[in-house]
C-alpha positions in Angstrom: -6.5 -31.4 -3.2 -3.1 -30.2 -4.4 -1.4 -27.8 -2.8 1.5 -25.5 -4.1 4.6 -24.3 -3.2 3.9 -20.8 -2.0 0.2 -21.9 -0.7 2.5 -24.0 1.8 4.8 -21.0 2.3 1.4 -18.7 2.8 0.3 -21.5 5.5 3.8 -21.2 7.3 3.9 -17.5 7.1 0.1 -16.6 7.6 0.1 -17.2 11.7 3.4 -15.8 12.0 2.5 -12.6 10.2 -0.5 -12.7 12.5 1.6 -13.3 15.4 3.6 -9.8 14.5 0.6 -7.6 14.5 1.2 -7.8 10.1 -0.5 -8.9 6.9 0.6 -10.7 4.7 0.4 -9.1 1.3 2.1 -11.7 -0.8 4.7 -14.3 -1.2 6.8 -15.1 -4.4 9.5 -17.4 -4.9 11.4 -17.2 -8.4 14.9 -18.4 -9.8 17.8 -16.1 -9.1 20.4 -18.2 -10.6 21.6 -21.0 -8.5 19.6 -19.8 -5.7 15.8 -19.6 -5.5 14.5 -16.0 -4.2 11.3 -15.9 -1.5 9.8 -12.5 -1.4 7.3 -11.4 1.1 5.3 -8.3 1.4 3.9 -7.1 5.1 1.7 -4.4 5.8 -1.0 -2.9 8.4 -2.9 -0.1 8.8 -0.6 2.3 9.9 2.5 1.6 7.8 5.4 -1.0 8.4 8.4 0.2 10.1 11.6 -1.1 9.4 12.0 -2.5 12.7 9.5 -4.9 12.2 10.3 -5.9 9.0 13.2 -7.0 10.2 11.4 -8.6 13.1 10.1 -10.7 10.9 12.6 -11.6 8.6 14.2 -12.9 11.3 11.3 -15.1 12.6 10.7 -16.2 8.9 13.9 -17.1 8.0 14.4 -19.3 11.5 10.8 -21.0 10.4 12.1 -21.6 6.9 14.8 -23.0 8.2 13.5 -25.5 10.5 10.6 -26.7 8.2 11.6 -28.7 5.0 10.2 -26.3 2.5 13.0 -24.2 0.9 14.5 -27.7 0.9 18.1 -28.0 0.8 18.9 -25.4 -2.2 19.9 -22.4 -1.2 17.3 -19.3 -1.1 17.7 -15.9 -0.8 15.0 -13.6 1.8 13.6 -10.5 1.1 10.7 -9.1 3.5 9.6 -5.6 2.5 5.9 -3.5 2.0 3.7 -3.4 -0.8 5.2 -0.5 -1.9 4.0 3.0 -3.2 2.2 2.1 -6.0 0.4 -0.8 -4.5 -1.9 -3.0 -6.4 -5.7 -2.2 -4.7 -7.4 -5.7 -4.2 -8.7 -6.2 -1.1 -10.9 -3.7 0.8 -8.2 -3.2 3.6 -6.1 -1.9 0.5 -8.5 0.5 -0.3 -8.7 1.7 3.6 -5.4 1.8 3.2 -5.3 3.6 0.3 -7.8 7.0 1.6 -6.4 10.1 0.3 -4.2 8.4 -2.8 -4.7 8.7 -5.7 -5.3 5.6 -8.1 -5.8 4.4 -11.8 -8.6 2.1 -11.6 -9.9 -0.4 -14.6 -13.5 -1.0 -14.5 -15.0 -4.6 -15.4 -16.9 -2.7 -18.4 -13.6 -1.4 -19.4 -13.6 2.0 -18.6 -11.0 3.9 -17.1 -10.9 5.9 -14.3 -8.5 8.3 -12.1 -9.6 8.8 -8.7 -8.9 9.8 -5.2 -9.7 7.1 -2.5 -12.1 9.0 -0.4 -13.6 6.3 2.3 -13.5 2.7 1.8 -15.7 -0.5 3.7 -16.5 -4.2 3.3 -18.5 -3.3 0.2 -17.0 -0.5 -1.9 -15.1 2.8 -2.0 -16.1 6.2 -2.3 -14.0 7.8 -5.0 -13.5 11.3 -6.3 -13.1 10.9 -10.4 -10.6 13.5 -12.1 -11.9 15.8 -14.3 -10.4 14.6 -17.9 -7.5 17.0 -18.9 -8.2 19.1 -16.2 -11.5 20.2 -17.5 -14.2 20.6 -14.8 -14.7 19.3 -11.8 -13.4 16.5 -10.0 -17.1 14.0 -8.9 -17.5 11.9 -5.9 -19.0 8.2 -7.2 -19.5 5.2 -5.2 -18.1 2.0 -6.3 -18.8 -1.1 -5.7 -15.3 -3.9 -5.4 -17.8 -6.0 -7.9 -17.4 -2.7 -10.5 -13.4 -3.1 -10.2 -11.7 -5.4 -12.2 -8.1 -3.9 -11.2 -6.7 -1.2 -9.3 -3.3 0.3 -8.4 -2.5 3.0 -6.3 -0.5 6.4 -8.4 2.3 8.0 -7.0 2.2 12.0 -7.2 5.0 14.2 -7.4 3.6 17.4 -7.2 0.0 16.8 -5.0 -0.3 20.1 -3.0 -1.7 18.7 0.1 -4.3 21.0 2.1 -3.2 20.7 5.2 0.5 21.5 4.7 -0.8 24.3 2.7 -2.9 25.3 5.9 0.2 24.8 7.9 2.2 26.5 5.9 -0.2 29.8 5.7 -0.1 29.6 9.6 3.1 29.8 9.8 3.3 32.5 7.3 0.7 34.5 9.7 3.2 34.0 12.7 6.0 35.7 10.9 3.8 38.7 10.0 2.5 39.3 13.4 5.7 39.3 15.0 7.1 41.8 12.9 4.5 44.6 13.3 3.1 46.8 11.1 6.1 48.5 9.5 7.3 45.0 8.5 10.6 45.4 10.9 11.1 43.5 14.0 
């Protein structure tokens, strides 16, 4: 059985990743000139920090050195995160994922825009938009078999409750302290 390039690179990378506490997302190498490029993307559950990124840069790049893989051409390293509009495929993306909202392409191709309510092994529980705005927005199971692709949408303008709440507390503070008149 034939192996490539980057399914060696996942098997060097995989128990390191591991090893950090990390996933690993995905691995790329391209042409970047005379150089190649080897991009990785690490996650967990709570967000990558920086710091470990650059953990594990480091460790990569002194594995990659020491195996014979990048051979002798010159490559260039780049560890980083999924990113905000991550690509949903695995059901620890869609845990990931609660609370976002995401365009999602069903396998009968249809279309929908939903909010990530709960995710498991099995499927995710979704809350559809209503089209244009119109109605209400509907909670519908679905099963990863129903999901041909999904990405994750950013949003500029979500009003998130509990900010909102926050916010309204906050508000209530600043009344009470000045009194009835208004004046403190």
């Amino acid at each position: 059985m034939s192996t490539t390039h980057t399914d060696r690179l996942r098997a060097l990378l995989e128990p390191l990743a591991v090893q950090a506490g990390l996933d690993l997302e995905d691995v790329k190498v391209t042409k970047a000139g005379s150089r190649r490029q080897v991009q990785i993307d690490v996650d967990t559950d709570g967000g990558v920090d920086m710091d470990a990124i650059a953990e594990f840069s480091r460790v990569v790049g002194e594995a990659l050195d020491e195996s014979d893989l990048m051979g002798a051409e010159p490559y260039l390293l780049e560890v980083g995160s999924p990113g905000a509009e991550r690509s949903l495929d695995l059901p620890r993306h869609w845990r990931r994922a609660e609370g976002r909202l995401a365009k999602i392409h069903l396998v009968d191709g249809g279309e929908i825009v939903a909010r990530v309510l709960e995710a498991d092994e099995d499927g995710t529980l979704v809350e559809v938009q209503p089209v244009k705005g119109r109605g209400r927005p509907k909670e519908r199971r679905l099963a990863y078999a129903e999901v041909d692709r999904a990405r994750v949408q950013v949003e500029f303008n979500r009003k998130d409750d509990k900010l909102l709440d926050e916010a309204a507390d906050y508000a209530d503070d600043d009344a009470s302290e000045e009194g009835d008149d208004g004046a403190l």
